[in-house]
Residue frames relative to the residue before (quaternion, step in Angstrom):
aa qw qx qy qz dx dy dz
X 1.0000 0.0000 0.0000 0.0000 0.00 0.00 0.00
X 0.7406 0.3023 -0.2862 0.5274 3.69 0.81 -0.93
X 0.4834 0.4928 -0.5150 0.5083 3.90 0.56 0.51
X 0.7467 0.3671 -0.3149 0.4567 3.88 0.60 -1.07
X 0.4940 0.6499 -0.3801 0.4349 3.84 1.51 0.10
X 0.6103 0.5777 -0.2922 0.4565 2.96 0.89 -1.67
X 0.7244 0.5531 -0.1726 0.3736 3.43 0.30 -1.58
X 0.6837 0.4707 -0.2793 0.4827 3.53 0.83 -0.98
X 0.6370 0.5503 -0.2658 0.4699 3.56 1.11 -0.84
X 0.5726 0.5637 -0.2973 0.5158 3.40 0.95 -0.98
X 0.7090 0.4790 -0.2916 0.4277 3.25 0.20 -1.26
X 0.9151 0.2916 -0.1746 0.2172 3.27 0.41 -1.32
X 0.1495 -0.8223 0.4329 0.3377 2.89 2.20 -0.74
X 0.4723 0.4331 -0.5535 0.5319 3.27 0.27 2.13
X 0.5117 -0.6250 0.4934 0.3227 3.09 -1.42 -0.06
X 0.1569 -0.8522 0.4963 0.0525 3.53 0.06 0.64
X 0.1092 -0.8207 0.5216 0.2060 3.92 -1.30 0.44
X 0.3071 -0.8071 0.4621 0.2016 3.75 -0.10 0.20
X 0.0079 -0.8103 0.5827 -0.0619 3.48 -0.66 1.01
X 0.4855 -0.6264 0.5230 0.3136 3.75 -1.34 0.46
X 0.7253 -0.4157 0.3857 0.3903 3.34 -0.98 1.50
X 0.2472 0.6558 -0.6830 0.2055 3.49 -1.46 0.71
X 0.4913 -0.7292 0.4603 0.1228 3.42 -0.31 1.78
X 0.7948 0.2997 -0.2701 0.4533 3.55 0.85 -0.86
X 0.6163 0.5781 -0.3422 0.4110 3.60 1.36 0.87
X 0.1950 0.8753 -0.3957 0.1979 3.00 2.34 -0.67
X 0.8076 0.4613 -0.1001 0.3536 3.41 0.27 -1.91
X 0.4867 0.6271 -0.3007 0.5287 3.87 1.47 -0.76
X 0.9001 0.1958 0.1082 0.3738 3.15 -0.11 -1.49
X 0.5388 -0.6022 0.4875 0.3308 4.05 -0.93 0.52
X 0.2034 -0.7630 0.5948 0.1503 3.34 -0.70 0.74
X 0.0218 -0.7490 0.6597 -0.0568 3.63 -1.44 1.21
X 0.4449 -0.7107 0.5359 0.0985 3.33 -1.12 1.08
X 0.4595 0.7042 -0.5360 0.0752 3.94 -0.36 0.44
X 0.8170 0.2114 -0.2897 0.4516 2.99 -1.65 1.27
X 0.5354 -0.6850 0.2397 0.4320 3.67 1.36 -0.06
X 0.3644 0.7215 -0.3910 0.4402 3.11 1.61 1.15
X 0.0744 0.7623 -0.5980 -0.2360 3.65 -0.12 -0.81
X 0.4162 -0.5773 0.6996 0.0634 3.12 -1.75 1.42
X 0.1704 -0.5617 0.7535 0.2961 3.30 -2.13 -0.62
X 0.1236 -0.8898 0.4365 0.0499 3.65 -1.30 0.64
X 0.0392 0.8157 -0.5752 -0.0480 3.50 0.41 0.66
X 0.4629 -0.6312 0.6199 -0.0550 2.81 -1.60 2.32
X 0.4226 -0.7555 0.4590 0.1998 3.29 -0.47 1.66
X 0.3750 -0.6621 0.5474 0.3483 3.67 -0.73 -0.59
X 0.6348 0.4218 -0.3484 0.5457 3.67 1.32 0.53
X 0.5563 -0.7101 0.3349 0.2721 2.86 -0.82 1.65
X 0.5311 -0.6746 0.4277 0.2825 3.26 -1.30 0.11
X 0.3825 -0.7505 0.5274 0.1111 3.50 -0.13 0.65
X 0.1584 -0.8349 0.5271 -0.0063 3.40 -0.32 1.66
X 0.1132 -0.8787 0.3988 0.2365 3.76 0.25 0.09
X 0.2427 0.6532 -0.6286 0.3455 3.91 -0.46 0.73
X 0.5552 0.4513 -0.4694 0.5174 3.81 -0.53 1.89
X 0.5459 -0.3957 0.6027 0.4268 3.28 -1.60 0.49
X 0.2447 -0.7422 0.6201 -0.0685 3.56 -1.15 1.46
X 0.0031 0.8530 -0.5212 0.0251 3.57 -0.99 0.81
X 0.2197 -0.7750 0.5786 0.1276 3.47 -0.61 0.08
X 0.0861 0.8556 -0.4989 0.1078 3.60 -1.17 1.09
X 0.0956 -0.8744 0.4719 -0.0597 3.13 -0.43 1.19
X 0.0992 -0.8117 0.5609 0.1291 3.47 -0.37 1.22
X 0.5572 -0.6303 0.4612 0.2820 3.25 -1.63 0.56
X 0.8226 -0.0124 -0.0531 0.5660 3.77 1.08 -0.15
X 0.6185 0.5458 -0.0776 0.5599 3.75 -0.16 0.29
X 0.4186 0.7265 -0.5016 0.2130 4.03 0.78 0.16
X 0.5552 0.4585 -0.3885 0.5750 3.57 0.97 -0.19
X 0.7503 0.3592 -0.3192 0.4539 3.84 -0.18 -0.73
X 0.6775 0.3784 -0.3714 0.5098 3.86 1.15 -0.60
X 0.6316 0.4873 -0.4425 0.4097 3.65 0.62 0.05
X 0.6168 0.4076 -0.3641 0.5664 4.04 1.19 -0.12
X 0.6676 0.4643 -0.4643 0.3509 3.17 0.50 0.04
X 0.5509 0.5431 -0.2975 0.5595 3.69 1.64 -0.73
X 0.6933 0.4412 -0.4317 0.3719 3.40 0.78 -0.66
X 0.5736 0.5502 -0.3814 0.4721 3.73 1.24 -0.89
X 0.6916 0.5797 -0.3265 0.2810 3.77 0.89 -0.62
X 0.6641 0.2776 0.0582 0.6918 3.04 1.50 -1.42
X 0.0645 -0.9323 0.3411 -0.1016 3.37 0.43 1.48
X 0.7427 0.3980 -0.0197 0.5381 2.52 2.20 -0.94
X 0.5458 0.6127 -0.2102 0.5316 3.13 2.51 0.22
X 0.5224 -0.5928 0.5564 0.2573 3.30 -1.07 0.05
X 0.0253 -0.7671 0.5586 -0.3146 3.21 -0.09 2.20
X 0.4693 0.6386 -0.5463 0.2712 3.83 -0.64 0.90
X 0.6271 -0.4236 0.5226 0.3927 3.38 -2.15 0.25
X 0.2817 0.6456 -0.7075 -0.0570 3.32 -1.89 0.48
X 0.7028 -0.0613 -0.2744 0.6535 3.37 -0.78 1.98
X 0.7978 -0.3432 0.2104 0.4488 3.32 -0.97 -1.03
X 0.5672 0.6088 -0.2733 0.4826 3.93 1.27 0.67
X 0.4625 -0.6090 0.6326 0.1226 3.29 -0.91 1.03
X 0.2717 0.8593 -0.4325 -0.0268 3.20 -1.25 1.34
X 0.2963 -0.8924 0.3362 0.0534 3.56 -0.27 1.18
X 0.1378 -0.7106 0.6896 -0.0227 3.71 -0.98 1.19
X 0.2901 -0.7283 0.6150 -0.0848 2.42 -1.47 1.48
X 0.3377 -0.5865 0.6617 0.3226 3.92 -0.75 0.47
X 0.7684 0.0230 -0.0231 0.6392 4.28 0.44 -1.00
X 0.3616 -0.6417 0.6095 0.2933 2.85 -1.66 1.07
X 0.3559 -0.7694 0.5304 0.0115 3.53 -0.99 1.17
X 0.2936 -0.7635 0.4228 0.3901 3.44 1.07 -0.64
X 0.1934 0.8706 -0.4442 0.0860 3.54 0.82 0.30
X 0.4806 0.8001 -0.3524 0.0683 3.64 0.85 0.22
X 0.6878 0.3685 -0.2219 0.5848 2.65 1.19 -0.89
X 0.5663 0.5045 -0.5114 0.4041 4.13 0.67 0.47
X 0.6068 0.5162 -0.3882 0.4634 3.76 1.46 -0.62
X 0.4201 0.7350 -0.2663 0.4608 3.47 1.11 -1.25
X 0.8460 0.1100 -0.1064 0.5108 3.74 0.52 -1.37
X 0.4693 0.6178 -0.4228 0.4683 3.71 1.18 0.30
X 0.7744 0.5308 -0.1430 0.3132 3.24 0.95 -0.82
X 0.5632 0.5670 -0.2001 0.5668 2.51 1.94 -1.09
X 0.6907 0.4821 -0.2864 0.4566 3.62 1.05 -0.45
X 0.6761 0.5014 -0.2424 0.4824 3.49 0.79 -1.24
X 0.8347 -0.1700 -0.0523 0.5211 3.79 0.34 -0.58
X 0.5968 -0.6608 0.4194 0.1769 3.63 0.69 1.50
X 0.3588 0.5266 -0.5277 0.5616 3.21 1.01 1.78
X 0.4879 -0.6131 0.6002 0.1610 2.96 -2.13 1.31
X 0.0817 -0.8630 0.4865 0.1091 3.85 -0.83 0.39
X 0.0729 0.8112 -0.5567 -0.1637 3.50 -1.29 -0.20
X 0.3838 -0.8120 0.4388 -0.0289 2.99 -1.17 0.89
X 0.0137 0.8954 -0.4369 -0.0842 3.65 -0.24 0.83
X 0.1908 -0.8111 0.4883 0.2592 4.02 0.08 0.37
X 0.2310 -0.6326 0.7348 0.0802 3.52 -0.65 1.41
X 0.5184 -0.7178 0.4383 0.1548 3.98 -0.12 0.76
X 0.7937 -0.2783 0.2164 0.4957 3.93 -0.66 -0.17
X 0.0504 0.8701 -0.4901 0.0130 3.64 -0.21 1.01
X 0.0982 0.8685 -0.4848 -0.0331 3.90 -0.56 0.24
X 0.6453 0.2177 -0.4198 0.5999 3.49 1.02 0.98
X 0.5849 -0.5130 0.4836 0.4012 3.40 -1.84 0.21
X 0.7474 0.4555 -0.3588 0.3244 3.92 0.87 -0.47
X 0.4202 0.5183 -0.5304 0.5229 3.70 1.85 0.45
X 0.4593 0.7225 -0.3965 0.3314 3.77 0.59 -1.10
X 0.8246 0.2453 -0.1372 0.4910 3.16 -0.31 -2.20
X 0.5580 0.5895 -0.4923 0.3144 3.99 0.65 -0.05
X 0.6114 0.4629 -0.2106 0.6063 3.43 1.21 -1.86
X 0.3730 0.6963 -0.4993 0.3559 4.02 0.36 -0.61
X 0.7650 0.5555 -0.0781 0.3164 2.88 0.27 -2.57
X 0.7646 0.4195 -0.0115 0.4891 2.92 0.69 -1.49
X 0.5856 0.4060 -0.3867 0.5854 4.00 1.03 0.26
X 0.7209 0.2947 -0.3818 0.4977 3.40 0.77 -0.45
X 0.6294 0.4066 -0.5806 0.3185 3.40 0.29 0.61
X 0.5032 0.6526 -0.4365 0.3611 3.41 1.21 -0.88
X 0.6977 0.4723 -0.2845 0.4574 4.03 1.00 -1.31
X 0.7042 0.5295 -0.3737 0.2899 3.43 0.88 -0.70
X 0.3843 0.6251 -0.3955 0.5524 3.64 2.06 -0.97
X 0.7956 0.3144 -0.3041 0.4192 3.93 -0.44 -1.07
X 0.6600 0.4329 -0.4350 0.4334 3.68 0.58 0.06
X 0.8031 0.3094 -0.3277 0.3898 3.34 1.50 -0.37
X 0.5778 0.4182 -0.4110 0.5677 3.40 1.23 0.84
X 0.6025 -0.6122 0.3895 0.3326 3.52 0.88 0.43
X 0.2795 0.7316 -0.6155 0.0885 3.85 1.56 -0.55
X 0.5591 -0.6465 0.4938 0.1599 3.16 -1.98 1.13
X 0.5137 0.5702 -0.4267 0.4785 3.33 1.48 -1.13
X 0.2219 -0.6676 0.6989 0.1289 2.67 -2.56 0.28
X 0.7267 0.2775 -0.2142 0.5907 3.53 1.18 0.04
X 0.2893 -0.7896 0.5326 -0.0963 3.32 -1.35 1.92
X 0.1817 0.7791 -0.5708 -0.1849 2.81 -0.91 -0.52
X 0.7360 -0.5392 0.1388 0.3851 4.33 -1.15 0.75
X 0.6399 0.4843 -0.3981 0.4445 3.05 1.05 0.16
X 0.3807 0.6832 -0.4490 0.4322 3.62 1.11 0.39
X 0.5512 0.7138 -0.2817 0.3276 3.49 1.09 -0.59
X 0.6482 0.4624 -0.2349 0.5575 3.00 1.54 -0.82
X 0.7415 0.3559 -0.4092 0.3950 3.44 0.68 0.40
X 0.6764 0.3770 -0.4286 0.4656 3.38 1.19 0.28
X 0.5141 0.5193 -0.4288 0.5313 3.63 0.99 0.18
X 0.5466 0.4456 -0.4677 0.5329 3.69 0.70 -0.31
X 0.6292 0.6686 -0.2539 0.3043 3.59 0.70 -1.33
X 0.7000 0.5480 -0.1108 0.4444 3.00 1.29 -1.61
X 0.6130 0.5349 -0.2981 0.4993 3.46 1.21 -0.90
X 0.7919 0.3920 -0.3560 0.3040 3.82 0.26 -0.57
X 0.4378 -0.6869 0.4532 0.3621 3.61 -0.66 1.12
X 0.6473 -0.4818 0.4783 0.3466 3.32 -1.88 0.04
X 0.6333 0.5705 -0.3518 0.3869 3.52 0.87 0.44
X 0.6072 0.4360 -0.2070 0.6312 3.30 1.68 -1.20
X 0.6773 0.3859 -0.4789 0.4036 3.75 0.51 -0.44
X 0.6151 0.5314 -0.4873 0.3192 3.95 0.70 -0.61
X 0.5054 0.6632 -0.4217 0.3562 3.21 1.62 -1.10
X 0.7117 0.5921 -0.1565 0.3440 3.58 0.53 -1.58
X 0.5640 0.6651 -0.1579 0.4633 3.41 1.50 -0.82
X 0.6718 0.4201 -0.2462 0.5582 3.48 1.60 -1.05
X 0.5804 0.4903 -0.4438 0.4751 3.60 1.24 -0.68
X 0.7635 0.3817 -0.3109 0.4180 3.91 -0.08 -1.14
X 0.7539 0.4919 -0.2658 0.3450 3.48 0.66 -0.38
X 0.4811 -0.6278 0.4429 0.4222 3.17 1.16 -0.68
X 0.5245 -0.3989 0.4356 0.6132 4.28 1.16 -0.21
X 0.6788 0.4935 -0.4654 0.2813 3.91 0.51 -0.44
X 0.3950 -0.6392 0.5747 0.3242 3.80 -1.47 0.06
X 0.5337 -0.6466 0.4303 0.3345 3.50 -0.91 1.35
X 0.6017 0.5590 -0.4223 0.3835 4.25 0.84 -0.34
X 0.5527 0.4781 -0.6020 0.3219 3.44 0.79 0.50
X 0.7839 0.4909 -0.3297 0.1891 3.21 0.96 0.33
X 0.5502 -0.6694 0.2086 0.4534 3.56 0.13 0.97
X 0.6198 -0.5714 0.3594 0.4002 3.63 -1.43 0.78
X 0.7807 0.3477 -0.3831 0.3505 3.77 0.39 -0.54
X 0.6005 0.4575 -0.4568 0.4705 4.01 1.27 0.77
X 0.6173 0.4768 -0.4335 0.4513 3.67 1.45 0.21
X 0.3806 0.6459 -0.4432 0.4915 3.81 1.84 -0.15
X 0.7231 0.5248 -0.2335 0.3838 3.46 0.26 -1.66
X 0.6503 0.6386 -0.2396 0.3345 3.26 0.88 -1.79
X 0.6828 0.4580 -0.0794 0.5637 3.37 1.43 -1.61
X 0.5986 0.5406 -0.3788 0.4538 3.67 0.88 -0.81
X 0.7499 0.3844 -0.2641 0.4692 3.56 0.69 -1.44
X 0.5807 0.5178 -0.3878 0.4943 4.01 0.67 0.04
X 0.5386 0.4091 -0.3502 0.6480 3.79 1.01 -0.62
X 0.8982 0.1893 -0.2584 0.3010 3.55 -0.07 -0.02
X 0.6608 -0.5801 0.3072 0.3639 3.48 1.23 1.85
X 0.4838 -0.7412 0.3801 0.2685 3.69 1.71 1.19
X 0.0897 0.8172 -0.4181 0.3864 3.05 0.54 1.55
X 0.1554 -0.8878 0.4060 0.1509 3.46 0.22 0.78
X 0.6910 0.4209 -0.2255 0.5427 3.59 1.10 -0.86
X 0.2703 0.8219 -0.2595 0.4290 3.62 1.53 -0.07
X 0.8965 0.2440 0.1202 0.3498 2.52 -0.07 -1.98
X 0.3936 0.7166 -0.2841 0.5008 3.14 1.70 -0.85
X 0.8361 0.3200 -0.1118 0.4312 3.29 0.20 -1.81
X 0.5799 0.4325 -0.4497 0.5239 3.98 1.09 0.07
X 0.6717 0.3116 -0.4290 0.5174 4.01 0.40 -0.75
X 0.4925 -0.4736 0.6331 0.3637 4.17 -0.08 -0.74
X 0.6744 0.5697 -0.3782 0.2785 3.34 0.23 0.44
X 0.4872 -0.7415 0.3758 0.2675 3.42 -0.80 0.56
X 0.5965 -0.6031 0.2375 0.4734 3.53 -0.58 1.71
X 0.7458 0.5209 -0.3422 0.2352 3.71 0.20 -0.76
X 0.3489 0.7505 -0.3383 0.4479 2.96 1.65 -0.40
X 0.7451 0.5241 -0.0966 0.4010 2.97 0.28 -2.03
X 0.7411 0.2727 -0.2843 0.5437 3.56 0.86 -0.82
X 0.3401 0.5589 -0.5848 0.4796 3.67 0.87 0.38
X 0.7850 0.4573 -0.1946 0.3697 3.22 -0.11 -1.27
X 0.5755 0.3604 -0.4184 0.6032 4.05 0.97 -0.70
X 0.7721 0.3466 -0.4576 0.2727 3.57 -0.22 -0.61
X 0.5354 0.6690 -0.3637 0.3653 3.61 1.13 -0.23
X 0.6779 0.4332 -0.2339 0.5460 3.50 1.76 -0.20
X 0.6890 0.3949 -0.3392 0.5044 3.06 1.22 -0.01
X 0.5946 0.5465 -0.3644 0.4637 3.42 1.19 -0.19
X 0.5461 0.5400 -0.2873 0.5724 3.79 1.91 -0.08
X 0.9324 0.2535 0.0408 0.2543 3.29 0.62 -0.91
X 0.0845 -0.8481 0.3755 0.3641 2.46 2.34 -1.08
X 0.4963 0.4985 -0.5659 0.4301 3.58 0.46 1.77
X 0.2343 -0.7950 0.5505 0.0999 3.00 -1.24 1.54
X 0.3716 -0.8056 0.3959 0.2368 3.33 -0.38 0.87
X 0.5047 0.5321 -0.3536 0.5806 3.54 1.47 -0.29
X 0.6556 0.4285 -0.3555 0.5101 4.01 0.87 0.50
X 0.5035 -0.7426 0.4110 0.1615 3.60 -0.17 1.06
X 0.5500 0.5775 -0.2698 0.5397 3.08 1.42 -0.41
X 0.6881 0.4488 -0.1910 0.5373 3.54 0.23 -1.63
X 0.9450 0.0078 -0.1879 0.2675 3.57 0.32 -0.86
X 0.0154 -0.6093 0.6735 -0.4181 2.90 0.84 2.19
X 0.7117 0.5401 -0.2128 0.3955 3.24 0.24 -2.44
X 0.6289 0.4335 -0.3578 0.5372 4.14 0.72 -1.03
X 0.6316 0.5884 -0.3814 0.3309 3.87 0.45 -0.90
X 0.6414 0.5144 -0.2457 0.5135 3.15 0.77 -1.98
X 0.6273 0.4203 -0.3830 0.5321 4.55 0.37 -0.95
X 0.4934 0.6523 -0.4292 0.3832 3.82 0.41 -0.37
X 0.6983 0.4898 -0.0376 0.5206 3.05 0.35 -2.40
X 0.7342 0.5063 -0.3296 0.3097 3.48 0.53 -0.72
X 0.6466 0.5437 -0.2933 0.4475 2.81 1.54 -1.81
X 0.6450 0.5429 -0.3639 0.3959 4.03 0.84 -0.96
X 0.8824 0.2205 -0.3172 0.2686 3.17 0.45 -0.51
X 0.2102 0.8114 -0.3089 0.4495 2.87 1.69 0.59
X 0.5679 0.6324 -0.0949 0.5182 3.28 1.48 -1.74
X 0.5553 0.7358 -0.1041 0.3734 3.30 1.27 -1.54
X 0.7377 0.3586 0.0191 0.5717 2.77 0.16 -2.17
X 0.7363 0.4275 -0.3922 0.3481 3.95 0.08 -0.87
């Protein structure tokens, strides 16, 4: 049945439903004959949606109708539309464009976004897999509050790892990376920074220039966490270990 779907869609470039023969539907619906069976089919009036393109997924926090005309007006010549409750976009070249929609959007209808790249796709049955699997990656960051806004499918493995550890073993884990201390002794605008300067591959001049602030600042603030904890965040190591206590503390937040 889902091979004689596939086909029928192809062919017709619609969406198309299949039902078991039923004499008093005859009239309703188009009647097709396969394998020596006969079916009825009613041929949606939305188009079918062929997939082949760098593929994305997008999910706005308020505003999903007004952020989807604006992509369409951007990507005039792309494939731009709703499916379920997510905004999705094919590309012919991947362009990097996240982080310019991300700030278009954020201007044009004063909405927060994220974004997950499901990577080079060319059938509907890679799609609805990666599909699956972007909307979980957005749902995790909506339930831990995650600051990022741009993903991509291999993130998945850190919130499914995430997802697996009870609220005992993570509190446990909290005394090791921390030192016994609780990450709320520190104020909310060094756990922004803390998280800002890790989204940006611990960059100092980076980050500076996305919060407004002047680099020293910023290294005020990193050394204040190491002078708590003894993690340097300018060490890949430490601020993995500071990341992972983050993630914890949110979903922690979550769970309590």
């Amino acid at each position: 049945m889902k091979n004689l779907i596939n086909f029928l869609e192809e062919k017709l470039d619609k969406k198309i439903e299949i039902y078991e023969y039923d004499e008093n539907l005859k009239d309703k619906y188009e009647e097709v004959e396969f394998r020596g069976k006969k079916y009825l089919i009613e041929i949606k009036e939305k188009e079918y949606i062929k997939i082949n393109g760098h593929t994305y997924i997008l999910r706005c926090k308020d505003n999903q109708n007004e952020a989807l005309e604006v992509l369409k007006n951007l990507f005039c010549d792309e494939k731009v539309y709703i499916k379920e409750d997510y905004v999705i976009i094919q590309l012919h070249n991947n362009i990097g464009f996240e982080e310019s929609i991300i700030d278009i959007l954020a201007s044009e209808i004063y909405s927060s976004v994220k974004i997950v790249y499901l990577g080079y796709i060319k059938d509907n049955e890679e799609f609805n897999f990666r599909f699956n699997i972007g909307k979980n990656i957005l749902k995790y960051t909506e339930q831990i509050n995650e600051r990022k806004n741009i993903f991509k499918l291999r993130d998945i493995v850190k919130y499914d790892l995430l997802n697996l550890i009870d609220k005992n073993k993570i509190k446990e884990y909290k005394e090791y990376i921390l030192n016994g201390k609780d990450i709320n002794i520190l104020d909310k605008d060094i756990i922004n920074t803390s998280l800002e300067f890790i989204n940006s591959d611990l960059n100092i001049a980076q980050t500076a220039k996305k919060l407004y602030i002047h680099r020293n600042t910023l290294i005020y603030r990193l050394d204040k966490i190491k002078e708590i904890f003894d993690l340097d965040l300018r060490k890949f190591e430490d601020a993995f270990y500071f990341y992972i206590s983050i993630l914890f503390f949110q979903k922690n937040k979550k769970i309590d």
